[in-house]
N, C-alpha and C positions, 0 to 999 in steps of 0.2 A: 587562941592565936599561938603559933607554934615560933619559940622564940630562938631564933635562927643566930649561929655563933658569927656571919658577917650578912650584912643585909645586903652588900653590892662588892663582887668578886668578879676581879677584870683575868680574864687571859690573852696576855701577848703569847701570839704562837700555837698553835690549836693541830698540833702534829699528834702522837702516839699519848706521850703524858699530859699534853693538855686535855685532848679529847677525855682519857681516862681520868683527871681531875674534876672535868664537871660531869661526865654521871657516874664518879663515884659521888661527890658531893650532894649532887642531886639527888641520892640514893640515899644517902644518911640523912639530906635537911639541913643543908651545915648552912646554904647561905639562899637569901629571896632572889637574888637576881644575875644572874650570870651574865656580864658580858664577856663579847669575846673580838678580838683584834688579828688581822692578818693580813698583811699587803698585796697580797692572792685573790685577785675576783674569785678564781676559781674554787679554791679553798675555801674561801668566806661563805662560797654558795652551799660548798657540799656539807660545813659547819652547820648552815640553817635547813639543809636538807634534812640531818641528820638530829635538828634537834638538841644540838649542844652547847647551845645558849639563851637566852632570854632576847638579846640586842645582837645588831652584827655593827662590825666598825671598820671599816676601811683609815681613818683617821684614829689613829695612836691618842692622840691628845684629849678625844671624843669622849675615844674607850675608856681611860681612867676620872672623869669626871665625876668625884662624889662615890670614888669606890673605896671600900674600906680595907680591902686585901685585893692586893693586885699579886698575882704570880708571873714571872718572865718564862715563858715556855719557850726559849730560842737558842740558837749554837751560842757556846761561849765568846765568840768574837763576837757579836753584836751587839752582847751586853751592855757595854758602856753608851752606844749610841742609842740605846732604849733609856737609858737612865736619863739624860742628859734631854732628851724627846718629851718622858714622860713629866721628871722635875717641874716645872712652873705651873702645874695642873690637877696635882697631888692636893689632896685635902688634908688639914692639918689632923693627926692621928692615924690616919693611914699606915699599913702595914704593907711593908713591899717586900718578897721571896724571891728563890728563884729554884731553877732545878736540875743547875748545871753540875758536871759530875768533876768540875775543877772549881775552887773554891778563893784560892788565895787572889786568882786575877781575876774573877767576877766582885771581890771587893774593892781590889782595886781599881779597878772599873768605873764600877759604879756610885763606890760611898762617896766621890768627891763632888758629885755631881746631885747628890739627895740633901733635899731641905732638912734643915735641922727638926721643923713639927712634923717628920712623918718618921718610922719605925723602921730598920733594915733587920731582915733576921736570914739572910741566905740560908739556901736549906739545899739537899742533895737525897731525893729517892731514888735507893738501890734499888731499882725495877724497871724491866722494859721484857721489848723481844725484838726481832730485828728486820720487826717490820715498821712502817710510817707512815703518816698523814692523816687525816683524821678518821677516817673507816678504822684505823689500829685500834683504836681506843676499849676499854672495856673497866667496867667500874670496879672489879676482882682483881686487877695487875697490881694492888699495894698490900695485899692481904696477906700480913707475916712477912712481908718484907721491911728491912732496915730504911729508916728515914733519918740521915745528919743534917742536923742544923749546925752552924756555925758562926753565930753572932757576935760582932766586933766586941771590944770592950766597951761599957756601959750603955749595951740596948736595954731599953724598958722592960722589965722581968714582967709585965704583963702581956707585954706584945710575944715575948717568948712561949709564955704561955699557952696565948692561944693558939699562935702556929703550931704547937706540940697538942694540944686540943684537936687544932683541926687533921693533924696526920695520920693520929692514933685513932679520930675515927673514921679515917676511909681505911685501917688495919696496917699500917705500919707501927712496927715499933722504931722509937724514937729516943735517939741520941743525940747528946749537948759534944762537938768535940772542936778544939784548937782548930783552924781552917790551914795551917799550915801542915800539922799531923796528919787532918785527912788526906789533903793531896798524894803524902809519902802513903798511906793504906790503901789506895784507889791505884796508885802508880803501878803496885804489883797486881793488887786484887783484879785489877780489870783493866785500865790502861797498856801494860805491858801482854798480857791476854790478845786483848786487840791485835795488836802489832805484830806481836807473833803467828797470829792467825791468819791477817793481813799479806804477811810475809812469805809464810807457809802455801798459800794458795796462789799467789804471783809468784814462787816459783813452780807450783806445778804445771802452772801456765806457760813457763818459759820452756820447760825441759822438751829438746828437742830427741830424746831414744823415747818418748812415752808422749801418745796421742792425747791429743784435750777426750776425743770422744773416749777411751780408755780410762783415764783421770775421772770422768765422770759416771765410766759405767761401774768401774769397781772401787768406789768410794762407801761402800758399804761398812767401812771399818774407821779408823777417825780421823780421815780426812773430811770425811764428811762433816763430822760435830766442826772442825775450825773453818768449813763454808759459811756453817748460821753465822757466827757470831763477824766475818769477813762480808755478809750481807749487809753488816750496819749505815748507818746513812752517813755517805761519807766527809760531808758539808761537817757534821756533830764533831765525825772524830778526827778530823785535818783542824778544826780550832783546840779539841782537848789536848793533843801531842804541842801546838805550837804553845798552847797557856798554860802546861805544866811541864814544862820545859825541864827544868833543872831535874826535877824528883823522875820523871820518866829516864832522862838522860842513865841516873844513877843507879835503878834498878836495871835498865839494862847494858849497864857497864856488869854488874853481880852476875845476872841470866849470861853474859857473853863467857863471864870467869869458871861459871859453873859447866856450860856446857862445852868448854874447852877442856875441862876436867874429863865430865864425859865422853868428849871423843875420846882421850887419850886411854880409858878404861877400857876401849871397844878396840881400840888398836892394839894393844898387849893382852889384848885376853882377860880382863880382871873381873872375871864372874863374880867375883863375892862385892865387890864395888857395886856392879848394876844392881847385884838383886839386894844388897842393904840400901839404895836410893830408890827402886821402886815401892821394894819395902814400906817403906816411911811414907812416900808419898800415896800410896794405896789406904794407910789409913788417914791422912789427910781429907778423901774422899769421902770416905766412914764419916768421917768429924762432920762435914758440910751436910750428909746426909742425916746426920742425930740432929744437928740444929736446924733443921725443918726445912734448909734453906737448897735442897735437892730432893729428888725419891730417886730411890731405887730400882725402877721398874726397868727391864732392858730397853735399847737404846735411850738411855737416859733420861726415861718420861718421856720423850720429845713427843713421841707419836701422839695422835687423836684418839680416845677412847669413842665408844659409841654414845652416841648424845654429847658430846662435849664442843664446846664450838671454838674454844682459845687453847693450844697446850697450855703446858703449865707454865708458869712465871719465869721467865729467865732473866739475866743479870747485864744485859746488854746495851746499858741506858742510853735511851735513842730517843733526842729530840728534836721536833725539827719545828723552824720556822720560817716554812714555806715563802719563797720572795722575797729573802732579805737581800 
């Protein structure tokens, strides 16, 4: 009998990383029974169309009965109203996650609202692409990508555990870190990313001397790379900017300082200014490409190789749960 690390694993939310949680799960044997939750006829269908659970559950309450890990796969605003939903129905020991890419307000959220016999261990994989719903999914999107946990003071070091068990075997490596730290490392890393790409692309849409059809025919160069990641699902990223409010605020107060430096480099001519700041950041590139966490290949790996059916892994963390 194959001795499984949880027998009953609930998913709230069955978008891109839920879907990719249970067949990677189901890929490794991590757990006997998958249920899965989504306030979506529609979803819940294409969920059991697709084979991505064991049970379907239209009722939240159903879904976590007698489940020993339950994961929140939904925007960060809705967290708390999951916590507070699922609460009275949690079996004592239970281990509850989550896979939101803000951390400090998905605790606060949710820890006030969880029975004291069950386990909080919020966690955050750095993995997506910036597509969604449950066809996203694919069991390879966690393979050598970064997974943070970030467990209040005095979570059960066994519960730790095993959610670091279970990350490490769908291929993430897995990090312990402060849940306020992360916030400020996600704020540059990818939250300000977003925004800027966000930004970047609502104004190409505005500029009234250059045609949208124009904007889009010659996008060949990197306006296109800040389309993907301005694709994301934008329910996920209108709650990460309101729930990490302060730490986004401050990096881009930095990004406004830095690039007011650079304008003024471009307005007086100061060629050795641009090329020692490309410079630098060109090997920052290099950096991200040695640590496994890019390739090299032109247009950025994006493209499909032959036989290949998912680009490669991008950094776009995109959850979604469908009908909230």
């Amino acid at each position: 009998m194959t001795d499984f690390l949880f027998k009953r694993m609930t998913l709230i939310g069955i978008g891109l990383l839920g879907s990719s949680i249970s067949l990677a799960a189901r890929q490794k044997g991590l757990v006997e029974h998958i249920a899965v939750h989504t306030r979506s006829d529609a979803t819940l269908a294409r969920a059991e169309e697709l084979g991505l659970g064991d049970s379907y559950h239209k009722d939240v309450a159903e879904s976590v009965k007698d489940a020993d890990f339950v994961v929140v796969c939904t925007p960060v605003g809705v967290c708390g109203t999951v916590a507070k939903a699922i609460a009275p129905h949690l079996k004592e020991g239970a281990i509850i996650t989550d896979v939101g890419s803000v951390k400090m307000s998905i605790i606060r959220q949710m820890q006030p609202h969880l029975p004291a016999h069950v386990h909080f261990v919020p966690g955050h994989p750095i993995a997506g692409t910036e597509e969604s719903g449950p066809d996203a999914g694919f069991a390879e999107l966690f393979i050598n990508r970064w997974c943070i946990l970030t467990p209040p003071e005095g979570t059960d070091e066994g519960a730790i555990e095993k959610v670091k068990t279970f990350w490490s075997t769908v291929g993430s490596n897995v990090e312990l870190m402060d849940a306020h730290h992360h916030d400020n490392v996600l704020a540059i890393t990818s939250h300000l990313p977003h925004l800027i790409a966000y930004n970047i692309v609502g104004t190409a849409s505005d500029l009234e001397m250059v045609t949208n059809s124009e904007v889009i025919k010659y996008s060949a160069g990197g306006f296109r790379d800040f389309t993907r990641i301005a694709a994301s699902d934008p329910t996920m990223w209108r709650d990460v900017f309101l729930h990490n409010k302060e730490a986004a605020l401050e990096m881009l107060g930095r990004f406004t300082e830095d690039l007011t430096a650079l304008q003024r480099a471009i307005r007086w001519g100061d060629g050795d200014a641009l090329f020692d700041l490309f410079s630098r950041t060109r090997s920052i590139r290099r950096s991200i490409i040695d640590a496994g966490q890019e390739i090299a290949a032109s247009d950025f790996g994006r493209h499909l190789k032959e036989g290949e059916t998912h680009a490669p892994t991008l950094s776009s963390d995109d959850h979604e749960y469908t009908g909230s």
